[in-house]
C-alpha positions in Angstrom: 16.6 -1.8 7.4 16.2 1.2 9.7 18.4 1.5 12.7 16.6 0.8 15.6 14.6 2.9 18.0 13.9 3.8 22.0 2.6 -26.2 11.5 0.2 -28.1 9.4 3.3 -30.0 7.3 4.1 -28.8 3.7 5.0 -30.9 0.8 8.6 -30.6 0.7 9.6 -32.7 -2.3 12.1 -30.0 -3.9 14.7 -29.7 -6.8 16.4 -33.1 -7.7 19.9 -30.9 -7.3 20.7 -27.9 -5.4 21.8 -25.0 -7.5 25.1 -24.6 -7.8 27.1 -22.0 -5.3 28.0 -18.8 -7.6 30.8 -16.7 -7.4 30.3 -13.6 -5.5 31.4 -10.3 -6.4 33.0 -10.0 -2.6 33.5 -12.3 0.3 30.8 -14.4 0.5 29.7 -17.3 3.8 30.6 -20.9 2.9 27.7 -22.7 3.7 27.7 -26.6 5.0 27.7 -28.5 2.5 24.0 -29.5 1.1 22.7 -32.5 -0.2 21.1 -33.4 -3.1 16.4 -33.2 -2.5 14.5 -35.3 -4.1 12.5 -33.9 -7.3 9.6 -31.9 -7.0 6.4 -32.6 -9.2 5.2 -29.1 -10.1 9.1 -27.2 -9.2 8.7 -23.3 -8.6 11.4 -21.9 -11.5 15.0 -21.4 -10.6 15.7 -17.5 -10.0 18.4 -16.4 -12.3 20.6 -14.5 -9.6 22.4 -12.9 -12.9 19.0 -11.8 -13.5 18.7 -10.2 -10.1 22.4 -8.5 -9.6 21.6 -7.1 -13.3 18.8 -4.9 -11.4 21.2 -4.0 -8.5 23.3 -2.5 -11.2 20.8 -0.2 -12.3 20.1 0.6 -8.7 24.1 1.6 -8.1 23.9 3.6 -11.3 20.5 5.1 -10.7 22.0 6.2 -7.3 25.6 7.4 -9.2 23.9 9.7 -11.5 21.9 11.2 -8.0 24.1 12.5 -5.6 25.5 9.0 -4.7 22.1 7.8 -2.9 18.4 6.5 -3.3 17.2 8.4 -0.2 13.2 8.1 0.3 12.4 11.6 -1.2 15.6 12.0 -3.5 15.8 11.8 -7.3 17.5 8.8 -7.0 14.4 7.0 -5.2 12.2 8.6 -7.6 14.5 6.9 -10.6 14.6 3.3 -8.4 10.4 3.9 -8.3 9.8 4.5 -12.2 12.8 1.8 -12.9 10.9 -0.7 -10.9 8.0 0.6 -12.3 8.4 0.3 -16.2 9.3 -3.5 -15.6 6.3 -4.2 -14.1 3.9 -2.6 -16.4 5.8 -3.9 -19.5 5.2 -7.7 -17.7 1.3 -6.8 -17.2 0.9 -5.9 -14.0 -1.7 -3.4 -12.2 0.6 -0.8 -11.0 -0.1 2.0 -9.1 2.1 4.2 -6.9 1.0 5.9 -3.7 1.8 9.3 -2.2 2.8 8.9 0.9 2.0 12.0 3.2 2.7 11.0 6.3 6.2 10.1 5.6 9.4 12.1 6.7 10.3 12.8 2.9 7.0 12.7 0.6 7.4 10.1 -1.6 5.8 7.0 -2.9 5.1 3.9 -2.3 4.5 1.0 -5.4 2.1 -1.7 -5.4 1.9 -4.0 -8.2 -0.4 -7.0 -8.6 -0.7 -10.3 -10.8 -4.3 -9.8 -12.0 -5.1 -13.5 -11.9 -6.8 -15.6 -9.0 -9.4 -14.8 -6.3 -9.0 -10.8 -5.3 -10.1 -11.5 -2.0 -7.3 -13.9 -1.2 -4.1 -12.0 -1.5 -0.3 -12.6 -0.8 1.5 -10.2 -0.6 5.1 -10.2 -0.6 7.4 -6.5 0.2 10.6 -5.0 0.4 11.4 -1.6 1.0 13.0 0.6 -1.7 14.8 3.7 -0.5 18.1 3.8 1.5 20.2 6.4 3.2 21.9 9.0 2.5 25.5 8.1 3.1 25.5 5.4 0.1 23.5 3.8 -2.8 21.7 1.2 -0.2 22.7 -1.8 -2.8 22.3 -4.5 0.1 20.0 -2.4 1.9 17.7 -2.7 0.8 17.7 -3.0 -2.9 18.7 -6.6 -2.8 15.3 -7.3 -1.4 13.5 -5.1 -3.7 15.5 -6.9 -7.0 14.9 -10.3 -5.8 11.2 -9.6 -5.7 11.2 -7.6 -9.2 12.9 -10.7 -10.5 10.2 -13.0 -8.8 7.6 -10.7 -10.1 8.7 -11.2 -13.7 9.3 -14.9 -13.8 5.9 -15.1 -12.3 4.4 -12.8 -15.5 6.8 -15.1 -18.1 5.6 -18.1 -16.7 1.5 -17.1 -16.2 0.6 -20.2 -14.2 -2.9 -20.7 -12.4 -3.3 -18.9 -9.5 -5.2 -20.1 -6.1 -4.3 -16.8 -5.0 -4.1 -12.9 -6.0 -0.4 -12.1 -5.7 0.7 -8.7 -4.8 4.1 -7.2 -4.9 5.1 -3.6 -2.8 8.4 -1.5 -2.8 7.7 0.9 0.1 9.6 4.4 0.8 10.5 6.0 3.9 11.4 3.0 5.6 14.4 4.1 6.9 13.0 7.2 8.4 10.6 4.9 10.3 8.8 2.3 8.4 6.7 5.5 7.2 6.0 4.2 3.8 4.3 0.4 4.8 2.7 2.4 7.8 0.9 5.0 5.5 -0.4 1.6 3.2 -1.6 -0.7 6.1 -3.7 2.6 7.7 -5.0 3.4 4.4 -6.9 -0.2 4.6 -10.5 -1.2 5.2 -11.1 -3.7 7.8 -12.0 -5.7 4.9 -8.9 -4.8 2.7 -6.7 -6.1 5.5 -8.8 -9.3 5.6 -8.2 -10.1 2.1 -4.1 -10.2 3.0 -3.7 -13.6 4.1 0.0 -13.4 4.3 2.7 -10.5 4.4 6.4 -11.5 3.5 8.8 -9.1 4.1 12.7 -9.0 2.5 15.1 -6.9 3.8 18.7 -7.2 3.2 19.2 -10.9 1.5 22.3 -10.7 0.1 24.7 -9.7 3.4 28.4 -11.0 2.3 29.4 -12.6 5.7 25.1 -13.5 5.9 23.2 -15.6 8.3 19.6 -17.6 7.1 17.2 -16.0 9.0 13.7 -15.9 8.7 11.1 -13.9 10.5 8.6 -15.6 13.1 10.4 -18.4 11.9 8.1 -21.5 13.4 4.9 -19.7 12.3 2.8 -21.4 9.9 3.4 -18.3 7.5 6.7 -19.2 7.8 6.6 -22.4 6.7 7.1 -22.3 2.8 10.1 -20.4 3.2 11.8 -22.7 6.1 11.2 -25.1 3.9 13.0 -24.7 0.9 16.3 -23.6 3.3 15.6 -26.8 5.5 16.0 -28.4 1.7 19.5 -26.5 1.7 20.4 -27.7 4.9 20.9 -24.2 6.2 19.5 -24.9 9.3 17.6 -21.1 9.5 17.1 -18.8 12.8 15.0 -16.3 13.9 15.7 -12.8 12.5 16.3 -11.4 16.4 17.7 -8.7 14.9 15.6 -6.7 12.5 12.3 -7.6 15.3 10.1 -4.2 15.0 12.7 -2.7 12.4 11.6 -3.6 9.1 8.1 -3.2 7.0 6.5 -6.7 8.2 6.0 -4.4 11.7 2.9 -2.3 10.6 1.2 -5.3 9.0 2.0 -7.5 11.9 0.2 -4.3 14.9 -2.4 -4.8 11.9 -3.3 -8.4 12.2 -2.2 -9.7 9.6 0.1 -12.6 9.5 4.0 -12.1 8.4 7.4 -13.4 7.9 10.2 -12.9 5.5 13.5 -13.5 5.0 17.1 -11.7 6.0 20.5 -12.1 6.3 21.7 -9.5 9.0 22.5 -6.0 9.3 25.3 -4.8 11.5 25.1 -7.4 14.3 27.7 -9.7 14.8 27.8 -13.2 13.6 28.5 -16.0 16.3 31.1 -18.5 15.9 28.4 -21.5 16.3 26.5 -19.5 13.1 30.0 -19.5 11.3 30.4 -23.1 11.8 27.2 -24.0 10.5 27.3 -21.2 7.8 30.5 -20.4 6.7 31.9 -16.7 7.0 33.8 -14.8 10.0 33.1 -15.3 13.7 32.5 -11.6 15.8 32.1 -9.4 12.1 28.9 -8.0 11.3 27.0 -9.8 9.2 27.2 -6.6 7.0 29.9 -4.2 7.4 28.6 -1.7 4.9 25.5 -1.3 6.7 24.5 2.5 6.1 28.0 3.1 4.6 28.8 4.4 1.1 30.1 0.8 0.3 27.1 -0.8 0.6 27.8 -0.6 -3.1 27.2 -4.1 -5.9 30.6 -5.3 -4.5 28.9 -5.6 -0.8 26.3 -8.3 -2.0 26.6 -12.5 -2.0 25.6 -14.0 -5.1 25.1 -17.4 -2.8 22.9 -16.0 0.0 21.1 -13.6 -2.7 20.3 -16.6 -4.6 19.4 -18.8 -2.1 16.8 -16.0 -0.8 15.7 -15.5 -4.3 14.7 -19.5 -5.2 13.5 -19.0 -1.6 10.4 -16.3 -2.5 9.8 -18.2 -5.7 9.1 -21.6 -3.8 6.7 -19.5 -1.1 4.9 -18.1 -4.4 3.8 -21.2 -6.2 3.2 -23.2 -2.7 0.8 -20.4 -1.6 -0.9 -19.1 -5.0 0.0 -21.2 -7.7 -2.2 -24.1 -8.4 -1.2 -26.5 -11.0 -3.3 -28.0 -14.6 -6.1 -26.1 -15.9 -6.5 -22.8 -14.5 -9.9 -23.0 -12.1 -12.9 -20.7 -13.8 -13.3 -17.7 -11.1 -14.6 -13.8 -11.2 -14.5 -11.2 -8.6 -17.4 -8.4 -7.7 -17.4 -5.2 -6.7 -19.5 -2.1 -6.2 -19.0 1.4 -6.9 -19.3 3.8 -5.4 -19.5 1.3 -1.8 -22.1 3.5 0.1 -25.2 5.5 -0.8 -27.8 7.1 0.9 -31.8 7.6 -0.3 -34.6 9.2 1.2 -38.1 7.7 1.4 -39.4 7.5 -2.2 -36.5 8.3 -4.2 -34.0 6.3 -5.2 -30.1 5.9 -5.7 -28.0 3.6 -8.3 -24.5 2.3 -8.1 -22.4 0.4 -10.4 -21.8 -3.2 -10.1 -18.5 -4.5 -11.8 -17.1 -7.6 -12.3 -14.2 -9.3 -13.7 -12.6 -12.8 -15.0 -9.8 -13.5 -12.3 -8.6 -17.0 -13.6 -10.1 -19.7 -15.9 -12.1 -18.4 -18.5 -15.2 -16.1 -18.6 -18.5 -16.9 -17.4 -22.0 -16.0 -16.7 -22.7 -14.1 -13.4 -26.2 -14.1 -12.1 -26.5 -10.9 -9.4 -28.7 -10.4 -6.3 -29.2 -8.9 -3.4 -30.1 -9.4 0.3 -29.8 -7.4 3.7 -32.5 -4.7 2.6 -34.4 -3.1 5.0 -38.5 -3.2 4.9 -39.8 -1.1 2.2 -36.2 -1.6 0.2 -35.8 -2.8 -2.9 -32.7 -3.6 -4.9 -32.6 -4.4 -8.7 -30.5 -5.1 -11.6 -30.3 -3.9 -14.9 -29.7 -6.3 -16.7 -29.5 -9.1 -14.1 -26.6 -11.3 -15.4 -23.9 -9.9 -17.3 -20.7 -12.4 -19.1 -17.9 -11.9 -16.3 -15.8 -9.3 -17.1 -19.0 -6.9 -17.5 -21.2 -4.1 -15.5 -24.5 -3.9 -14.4 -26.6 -0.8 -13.1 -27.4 -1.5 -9.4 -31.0 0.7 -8.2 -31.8 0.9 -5.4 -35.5 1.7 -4.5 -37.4 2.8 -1.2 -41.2 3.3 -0.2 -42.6 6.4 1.7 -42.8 3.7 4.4 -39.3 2.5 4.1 -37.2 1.7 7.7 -35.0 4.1 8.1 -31.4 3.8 9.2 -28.4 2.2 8.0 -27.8 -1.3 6.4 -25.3 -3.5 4.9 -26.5 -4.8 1.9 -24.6 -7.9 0.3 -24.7 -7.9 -3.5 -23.4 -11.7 -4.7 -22.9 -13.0 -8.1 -23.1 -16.9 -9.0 -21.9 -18.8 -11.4 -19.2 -21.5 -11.4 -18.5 -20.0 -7.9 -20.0 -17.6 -5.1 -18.6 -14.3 -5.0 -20.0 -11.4 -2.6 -19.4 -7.6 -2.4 -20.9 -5.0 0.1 -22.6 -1.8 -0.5 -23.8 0.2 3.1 -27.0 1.9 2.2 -28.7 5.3 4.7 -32.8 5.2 4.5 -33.5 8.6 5.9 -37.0 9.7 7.0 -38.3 12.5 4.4 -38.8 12.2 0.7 -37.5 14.5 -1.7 -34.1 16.9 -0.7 -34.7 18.0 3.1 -32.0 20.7 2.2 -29.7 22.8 4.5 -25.7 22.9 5.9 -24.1 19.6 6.3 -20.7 20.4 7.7 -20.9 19.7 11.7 -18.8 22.2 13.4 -18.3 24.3 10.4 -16.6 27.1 12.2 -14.8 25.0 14.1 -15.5 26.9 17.3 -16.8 23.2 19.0 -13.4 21.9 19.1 -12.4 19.4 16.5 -15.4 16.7 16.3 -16.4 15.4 14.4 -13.1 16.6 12.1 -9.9 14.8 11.7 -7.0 17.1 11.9 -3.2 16.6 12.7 -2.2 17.9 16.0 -2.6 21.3 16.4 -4.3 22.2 13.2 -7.7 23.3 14.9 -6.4 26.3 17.3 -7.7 29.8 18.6 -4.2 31.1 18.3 -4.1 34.7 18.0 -0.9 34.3 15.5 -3.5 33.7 12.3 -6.9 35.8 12.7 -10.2 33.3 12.5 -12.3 35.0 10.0 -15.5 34.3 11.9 -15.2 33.8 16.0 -11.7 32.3 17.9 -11.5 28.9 15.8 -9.8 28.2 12.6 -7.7 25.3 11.0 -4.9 26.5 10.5 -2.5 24.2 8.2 1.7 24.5 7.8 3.5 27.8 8.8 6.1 25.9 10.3 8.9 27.1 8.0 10.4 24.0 7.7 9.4 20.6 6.1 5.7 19.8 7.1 2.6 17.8 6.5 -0.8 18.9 7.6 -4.4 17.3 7.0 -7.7 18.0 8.4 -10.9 16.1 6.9 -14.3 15.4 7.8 -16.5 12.5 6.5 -20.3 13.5 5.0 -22.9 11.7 3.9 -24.4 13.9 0.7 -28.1 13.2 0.3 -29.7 12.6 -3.1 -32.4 14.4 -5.1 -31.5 17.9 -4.5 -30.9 20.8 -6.8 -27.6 22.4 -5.3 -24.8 20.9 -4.1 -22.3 23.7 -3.0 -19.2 23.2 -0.9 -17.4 26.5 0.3 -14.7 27.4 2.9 -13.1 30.8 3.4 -9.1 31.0 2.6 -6.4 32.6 4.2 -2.9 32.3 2.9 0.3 33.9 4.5 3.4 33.3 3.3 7.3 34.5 4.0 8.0 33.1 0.7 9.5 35.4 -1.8 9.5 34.1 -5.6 6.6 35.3 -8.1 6.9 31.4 -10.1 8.0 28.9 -7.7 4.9 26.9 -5.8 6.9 26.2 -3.2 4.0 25.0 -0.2 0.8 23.6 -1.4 -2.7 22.9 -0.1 -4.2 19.8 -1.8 -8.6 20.5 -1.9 -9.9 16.8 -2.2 -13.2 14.8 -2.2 -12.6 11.1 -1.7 -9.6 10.6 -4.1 -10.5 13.2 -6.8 -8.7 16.6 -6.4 -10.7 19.5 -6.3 -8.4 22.3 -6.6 -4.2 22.9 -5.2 -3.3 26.7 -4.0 0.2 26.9 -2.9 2.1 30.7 -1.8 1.5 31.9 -4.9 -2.1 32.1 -4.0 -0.9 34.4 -0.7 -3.8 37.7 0.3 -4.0 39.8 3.1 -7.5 38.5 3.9 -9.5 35.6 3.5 -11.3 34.6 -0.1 -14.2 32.3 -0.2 -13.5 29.3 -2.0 -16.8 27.4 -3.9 -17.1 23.7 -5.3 -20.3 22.2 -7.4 -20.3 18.2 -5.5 -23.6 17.6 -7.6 -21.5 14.5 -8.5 -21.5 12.8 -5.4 -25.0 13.0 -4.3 -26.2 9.4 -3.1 -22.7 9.5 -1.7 -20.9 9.3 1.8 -17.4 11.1 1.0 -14.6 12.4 2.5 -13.4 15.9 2.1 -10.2 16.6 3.2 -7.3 19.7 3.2 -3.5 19.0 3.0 -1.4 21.2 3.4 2.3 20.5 2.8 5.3 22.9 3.7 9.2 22.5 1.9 12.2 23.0 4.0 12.8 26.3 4.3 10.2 29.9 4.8 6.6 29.4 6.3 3.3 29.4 4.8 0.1 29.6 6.4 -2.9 27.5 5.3 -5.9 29.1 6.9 -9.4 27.7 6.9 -12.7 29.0 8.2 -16.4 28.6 7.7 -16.7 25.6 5.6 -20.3 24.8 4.6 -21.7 21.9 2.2 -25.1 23.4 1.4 -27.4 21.5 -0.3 -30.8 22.6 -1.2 
């Protein structure tokens, strides 16, 4: 946790005995005592806490062998990242890790998901995965990130039938500022964030002298996990205070619902929580907080298992469904936009795939096509799990403009995707520069930049008039982007993307690529130069984008600047000439 900064009823027929309270490896609350629930039909499995303080022991070693901590950034984060990570993919999960840019130390964020159930109806369930510097962050926060790896592979041993997609995220930078769930959520459609029906976040669960709090705790999204602690007779609070401090923050600005689980930080437990709870009146909750002995002897078996059973019970009441797994598929198109003048036409790939149940036939079609539009499919049903060729076709009389068009595939169920299509007025390549404000001597629109990147500062010479984007030069640890969003019109010949480089550095070494500048289009990397690259003048840079005709793309510069000696990133004249 980062230091801080200026319902409809559930079924709540449980376990027919409470687990058993395990011995700690340090002082642990004495909760009140708990009576037996009655038994549950279709239980969620019992979390092995062994299982889950096995994983904090890598984390304490992992941060041993790395200067003592698993700082977002650090090679001991990096080790956490790829630990985390090799569990996953071994269980059969879609793994990816994501570079955060934005964050205070560059590092990455990793997302993992259960490929089974509906893809647009996703849980999601987080903890964050770096700590500070002063210690190996054992209770903070890798006591949330091991009680979901351990959820995550019970879930994967057990393969039930999922209602819903469940997805799993261990986030970076949080302590700098929540940098690491920030960067995700903003790098979200409107309709990405629509798909995330719920966002539970776990942030220190395993506090020795704990409290049962939950976050937003009489929300509906709260419910499953109040539940399963009512069952405990823990009698939970609200979690007053990690409000704002933790990763359920950015998803919460964002709409989306939250809650989570937590067992304090550095506040001070009451003495009407220790009589209900166990544990020392006026002591923090955790008195390692941010200290090197947050180490595995500053963790509760009890309260870590308890949280533990806790996620597992709010996984299989919101995404697992019980008997035969429910026949369902999911569609999507690729790439999502397109453009196509008046008698030409465009094609995009339409994918699909068997998200629970068994495979099926998919009938595809189209509607939301303007006058003069037509949209076909090659072939026209495909076995889920397959591709078809998506073409789309407009008259010389076409309307022009731009449409949403909704491609849906049938079978056992109804599944959409969306596909926004540009009619423009002339047939054939009109031709000619489609970079607006190329010279950036209009200001900054219709470009994106970070603060200050657009400038007429005399420090760095424009090549061409008072404006350039200049990236970096700050001669100290620095992120810069600048990006601008183009629609790249089909049927033409050339496709040629150039921008004029200046690079200035103070750097010294001959080998070392200390500061880089990352050329992308969309997600695919075009070229990196870094102070290696240095001149005294400007050198025209030249790219062939012939691929993404048809396609509205963003082309971005980032420029990104290590701790110590300056270099300057200087763009000028950037032209997309098509012809």
């Amino acid at each position: 946790m980062r230091r801080r900064t200026p319902t409809a009823g559930l079924a709540l027929a449980l376990f027919a005995a409470v687990t058993a309270t395990l011995t700690t490896t340090a002082a642990s609350a004495a909760p009140a005592p708990v009576s037996a629930a009655p038994a549950l039909a279709a239980a969620a499995p019992d979390i092995s806490v062994t299982n889950v303080q096995a994983h904090l022991t890598q984390f304490n070693s992992i941060a041993t062998s790395n200067g003592g901590n698993r700082r977002a950034g650090s090679a001991g984060h990096t080790a956490s990242v790829a630990y985390v990570k090799g569990k996953l993919q071994a269980a059969g999960y879609t793994v990816s890790e994501q570079v955060c840019t934005t964050c205070t130390y560059r590092s990455n964020n990793l997302i993992a998901e259960w490929p089974q159930g509906p893809a647009d109806q996703v849980v999601m369930f987080g903890a964050h995965l770096d700590g500070v510097s002063a210690g190996p962050g054992i209770n903070d926060n890798g006591s949330g990130s091991a009680t979901l790896l351990e959820n995550a592979l019970v879930l994967a041993s057990q393969n039930p039938s999922m209602t819903k997609r469940v997805r799993f995220a261990w986030w970076t930078d949080e302590e700098q500022g929540l940098n690491g769930s920030e960067f995700y959520v903003n790098s979200l459609s409107a309709t990405q964030k629509g798909y995330i029906k719920g966002y539970y976040n776990f942030d220190m669960v395993g506090s020795t002298n704990g409290g049962y709090f939950i976050n937003r705790v009489t929300s509906t999204t709260a419910a499953p996990l109040k539940a399963y602690w009512d069952s405990l007779n823990l009698q939970p609070e609200e979690n007053v205070e990690g409000q704002g401090r933790s990763d359920d923050y950015p998803f919460q600005q964002a709409g989306i619902p939250t809650s989570g689980y937590a067992a304090g930080a550095s506040a001070r437990k009451t003495s009407a929580q220790a009589a209900k709870w166990g544990g020392t009146a006026n002591s923090a909750y955790d008195s390692c907080y941010h200290r090197s002995c947050d180490t595995t002897a500053n963790v509760s078996a009890t309260v870590l298992n308890r949280s533990a059973d806790g996620v597992a019970y709010a996984i299989w009441q919101l995404a697992v469904g019980g008997g035969t797994p429910t026949n369902d598929f999911s569609v999507a198109v690729s790439p999502t936009s397109g453009s196509v003048a008046r008698g030409g036409s465009t094609t995009a790939t339409v994918s699909t795939a068997t998200t629970s149940g068994s495979a099926q036939t998919v009938s595809l079609s189209a509607t939301g096509a303007p006058s003069g539009v037509t949209v076909s499919f090659s072939p026209s049903s495909v076995t889920s799990g397959g591709s078809a060729t998506m073409t789309v076709s407009a008259s010389a009389t076409a309307t022009t403009g731009t449409f949403t068009i909704t491609v849906t595939g049938t079978g056992s169920v109804t599944r959409t995707a969306g596909y926004t299509l540009t009619v423009t007025g002339t047939g054939g390549c009109a031709g000619g520069q489609l970079i607006g404000n190329s010279s950036f001597e209009s200001g900054s629109t219709p470009w994106t930049a970070s603060s200050g990147v657009i400038t007429n500062s005399s420090s760095q010479a424009a090549r061409t008039g008072s404006y350039k984007a200049w990236l970096d030069g700050y001669g100290s640890t620095h992120t810069d982007t600048l990006s601008q969003s183009v629609t790249i019109p089909a049927g033409c010949a050339s496709y040629t993307l150039s921008f004029w480089l200046h690079i200035d550095t103070a750097e010294t070494t001959t080998s070392t690529a200390y500061d880089k500048l990352t050329v992308q289009v969309g997600t695919t990397t075009l070229a990196t130069y870094s102070n290696l690259n240095k001149a005294s003048g400007y050198a025209q840079r030249s790219f062939n984008l012939a691929a993404y005709a048809g396609q509205t793309v963003t082309l971005k510069w980032t420029g990104v600047e290590d701790a110590s000696l300056q270099t300057s990133f200087v763009i000028d004249d950037v032209t997309l000439q098509v012809g």
